[in-house]
C-alpha positions in Angstrom: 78.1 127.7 105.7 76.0 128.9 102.6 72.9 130.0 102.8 71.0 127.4 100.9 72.4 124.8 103.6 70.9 127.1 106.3 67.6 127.2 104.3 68.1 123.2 104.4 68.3 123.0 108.0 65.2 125.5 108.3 63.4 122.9 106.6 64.1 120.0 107.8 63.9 121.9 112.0 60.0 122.8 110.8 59.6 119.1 109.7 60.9 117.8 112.8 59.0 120.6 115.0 55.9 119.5 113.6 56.3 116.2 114.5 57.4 116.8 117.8 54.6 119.4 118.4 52.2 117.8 117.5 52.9 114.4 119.4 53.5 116.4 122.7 49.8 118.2 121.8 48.1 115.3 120.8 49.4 113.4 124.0 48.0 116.1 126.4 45.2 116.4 124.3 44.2 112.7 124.6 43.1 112.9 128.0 40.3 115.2 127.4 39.4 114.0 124.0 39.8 110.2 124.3 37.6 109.1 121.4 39.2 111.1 119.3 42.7 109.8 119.9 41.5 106.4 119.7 39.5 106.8 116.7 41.6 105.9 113.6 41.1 106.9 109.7 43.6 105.2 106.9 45.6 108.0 105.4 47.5 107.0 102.3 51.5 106.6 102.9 50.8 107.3 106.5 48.6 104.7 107.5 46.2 104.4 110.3 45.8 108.0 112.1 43.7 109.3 114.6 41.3 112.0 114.0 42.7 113.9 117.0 46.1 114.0 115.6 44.3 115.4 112.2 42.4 118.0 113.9 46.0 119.0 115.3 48.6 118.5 112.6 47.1 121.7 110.3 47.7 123.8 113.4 51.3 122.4 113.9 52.3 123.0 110.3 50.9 127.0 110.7 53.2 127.2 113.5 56.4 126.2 112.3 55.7 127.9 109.0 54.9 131.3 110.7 58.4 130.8 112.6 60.4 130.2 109.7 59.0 133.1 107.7 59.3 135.6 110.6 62.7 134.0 112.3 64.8 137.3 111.8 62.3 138.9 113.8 62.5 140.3 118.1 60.9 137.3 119.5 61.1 134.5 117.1 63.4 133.0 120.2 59.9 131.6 121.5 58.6 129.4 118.8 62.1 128.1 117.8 62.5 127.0 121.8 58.7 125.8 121.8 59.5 123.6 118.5 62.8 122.4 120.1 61.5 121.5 123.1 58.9 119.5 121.7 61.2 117.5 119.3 63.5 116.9 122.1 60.7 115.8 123.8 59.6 113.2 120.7 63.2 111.9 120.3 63.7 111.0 124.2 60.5 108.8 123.8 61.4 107.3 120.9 65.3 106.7 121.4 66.3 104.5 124.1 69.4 103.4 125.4 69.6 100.0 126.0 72.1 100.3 128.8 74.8 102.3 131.3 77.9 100.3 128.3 75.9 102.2 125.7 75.6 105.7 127.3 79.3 105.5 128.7 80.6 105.1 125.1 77.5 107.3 123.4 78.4 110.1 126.1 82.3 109.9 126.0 82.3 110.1 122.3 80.6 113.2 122.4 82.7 114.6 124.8 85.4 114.1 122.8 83.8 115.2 120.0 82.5 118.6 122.1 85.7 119.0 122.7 87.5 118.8 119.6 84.8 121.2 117.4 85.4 124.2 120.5 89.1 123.9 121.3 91.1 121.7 118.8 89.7 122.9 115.8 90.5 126.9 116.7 94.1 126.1 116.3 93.2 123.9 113.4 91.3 126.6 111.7 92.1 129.6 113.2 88.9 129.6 114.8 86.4 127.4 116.9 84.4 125.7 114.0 81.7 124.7 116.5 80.9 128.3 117.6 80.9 129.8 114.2 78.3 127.3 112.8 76.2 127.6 115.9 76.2 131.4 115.2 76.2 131.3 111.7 78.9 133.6 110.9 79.6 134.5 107.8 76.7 132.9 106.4 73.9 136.2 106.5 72.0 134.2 108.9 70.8 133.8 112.1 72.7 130.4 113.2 71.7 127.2 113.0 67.6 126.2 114.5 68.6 123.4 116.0 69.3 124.6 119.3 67.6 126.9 122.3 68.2 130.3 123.1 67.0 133.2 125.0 68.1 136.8 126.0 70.9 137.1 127.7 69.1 139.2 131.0 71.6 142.6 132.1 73.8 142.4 129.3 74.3 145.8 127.7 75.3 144.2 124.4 71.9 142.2 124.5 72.8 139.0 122.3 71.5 135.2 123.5 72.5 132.6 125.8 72.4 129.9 123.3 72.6 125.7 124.2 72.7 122.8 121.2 70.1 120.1 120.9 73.1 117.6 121.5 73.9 118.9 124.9 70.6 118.1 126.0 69.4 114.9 123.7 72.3 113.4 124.8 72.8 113.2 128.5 68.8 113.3 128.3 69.3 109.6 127.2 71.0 108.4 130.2 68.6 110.3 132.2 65.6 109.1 130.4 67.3 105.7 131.5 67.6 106.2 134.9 63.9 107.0 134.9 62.8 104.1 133.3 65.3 101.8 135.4 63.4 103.5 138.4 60.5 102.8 137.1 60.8 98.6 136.9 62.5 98.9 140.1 60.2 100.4 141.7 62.0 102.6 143.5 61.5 105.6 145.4 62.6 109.0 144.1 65.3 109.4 146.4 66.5 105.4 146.5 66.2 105.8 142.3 68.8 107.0 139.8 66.6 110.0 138.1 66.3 112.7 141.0 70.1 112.8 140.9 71.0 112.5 137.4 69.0 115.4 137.1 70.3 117.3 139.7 73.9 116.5 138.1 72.9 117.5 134.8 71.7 121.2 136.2 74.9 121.3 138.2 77.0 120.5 134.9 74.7 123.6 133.1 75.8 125.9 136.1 79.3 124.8 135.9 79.1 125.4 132.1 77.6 129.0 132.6 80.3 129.9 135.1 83.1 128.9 133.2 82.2 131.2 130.4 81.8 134.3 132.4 85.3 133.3 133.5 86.4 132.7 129.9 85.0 136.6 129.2 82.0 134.9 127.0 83.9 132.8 124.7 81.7 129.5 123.8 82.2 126.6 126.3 81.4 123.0 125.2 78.9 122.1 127.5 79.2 118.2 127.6 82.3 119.3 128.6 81.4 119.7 132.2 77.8 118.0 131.8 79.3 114.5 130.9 81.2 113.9 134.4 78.6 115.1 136.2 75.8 113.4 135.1 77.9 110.3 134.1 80.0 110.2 137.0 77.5 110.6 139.2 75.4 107.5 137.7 78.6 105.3 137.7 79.0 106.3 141.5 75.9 105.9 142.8 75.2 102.0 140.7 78.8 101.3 142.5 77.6 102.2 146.0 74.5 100.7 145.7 75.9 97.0 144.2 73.6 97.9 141.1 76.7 98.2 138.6 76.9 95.1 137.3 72.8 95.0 135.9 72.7 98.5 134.6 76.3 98.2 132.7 75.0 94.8 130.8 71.2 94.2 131.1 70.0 97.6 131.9 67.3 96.1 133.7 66.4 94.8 137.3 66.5 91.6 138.3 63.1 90.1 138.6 61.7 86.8 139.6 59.5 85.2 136.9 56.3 84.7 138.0 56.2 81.3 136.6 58.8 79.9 139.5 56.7 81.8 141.7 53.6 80.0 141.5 55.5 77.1 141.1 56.3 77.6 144.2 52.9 78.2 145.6 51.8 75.1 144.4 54.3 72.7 145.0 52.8 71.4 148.9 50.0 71.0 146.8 51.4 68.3 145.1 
């Protein structure tokens, strides 16, 4: 990678931190400062925007531009994960997945994709494309922003423990799913889909960190291990619990319209 593409992807991670940041802020925010969220001024070729997310946005835009000047620096690790998180955070509520067909195919695709980029392409290439880019070798930089990373604790060569925005956003999707699923369910956290999918997404992470102190270090694709987990254990569980069938097609539960139920309040009425 050259580094003007680098600088490129510096730009556009600051543009979509400050978005995220400052929708997470302006959401916790809102509870204290309510008439401020809700009060609106007309900005031109943004529209309608609250005064609240105005008095936040300058300090959002500060942030990321501090990180991206001082990103070589000890403990620039903290604001790239803080503006990570929070456009992870953004994307999950604005992306949806309309059902468990279009997280199978979303997930398995990047699986294979995971896959390819790590393992194929080392003996395509004479080394693992997806590793090098995530690193930024040979490029004079630091790696690509888009993904989270922090010291790597007891290791006498220091370095970080590094993790890709993809192998979060996307099983993040099907678990984002699950909640909402829950959620028009109504069901408990234990009868629902979401305290498991979680629990098989961490399990997948573990798997993943295991399997490269085994492989003394060298990158593992993590949806490698995180895609049967969290997939398989979704698939299981909607099997068990006769709930296949909805969340493949609909994605939805099935609910009685309200209509036929006063209809039939009514009808010894009549």
């Amino acid at each position: 990678m050259s580094e003007w593409f680098i600088e490129l992807l510096v730009v556009i991670f600051c543009i979509g931190g400050v978005e995220g940041l400052q929708t997470c802020i302006v959401a916790l925010l809102s509870r204290w400062f309510k008439h401020a969220a809700q009060s609106y001024i007309k900005v031109p070729f943004f529209g309608p925007v609250s005064y609240l997310t105005l008095a936040v946005l300058p300090f959002c835009v500060v942030f990321a531009v501090l990180w991206a000047v001082y990103r070589q620096s000890k403990f620039s690790w903290i604001a790239q994960d803080i503006l990570g998180i929070a456009l992870i955070i953004t994307v999950l509520q604005i992306v949806h997945v309309p059902n468990l067909k279009v997280g199978t195919v979303l997930l398995g695709c990047a699986f294979l994709y995971d896959i390819f980029w790590v393992f194929v392409s080392k003996k395509l290439f004479h080394e693992s494309v997806m590793i090098v880019v995530a690193r930024g070798d040979k490029s004079g930089e630091d790696g690509i922003p888009m993904l989270l990373k922090i010291p790597r604790m007891f290791d006498p060569w220091g370095g970080f423990s590094i993790i890709g925005f993809g192998d979060i956003l996307l099983p993040g999707l099907l678990i984002t799913f699950s909640l909402r699923y829950d959620w028009l369910a109504k069901k408990r956290i234990r009868a629902g889909y979401f305290l498991w999918a979680m629990f098989a997404y961490g399990l997948g992470l573990l798997i993943t960190y295991v399997a490269l102190n085994l492989m003394d270090g060298h990158g593992q694709p993590a949806l490698l291990y995180i895609v049967p987990f969290t997939l398989g254990t979704f698939l299981s569980l909607g099997k068990k619990r006769g709930e296949l069938g909805i969340l493949w097609s609909s994605g939805q539960p099935e609910r009685e319209c309200p209509h036929v139920r006063l209809g039939q309040t009514h009808a010894p009425n009549e």
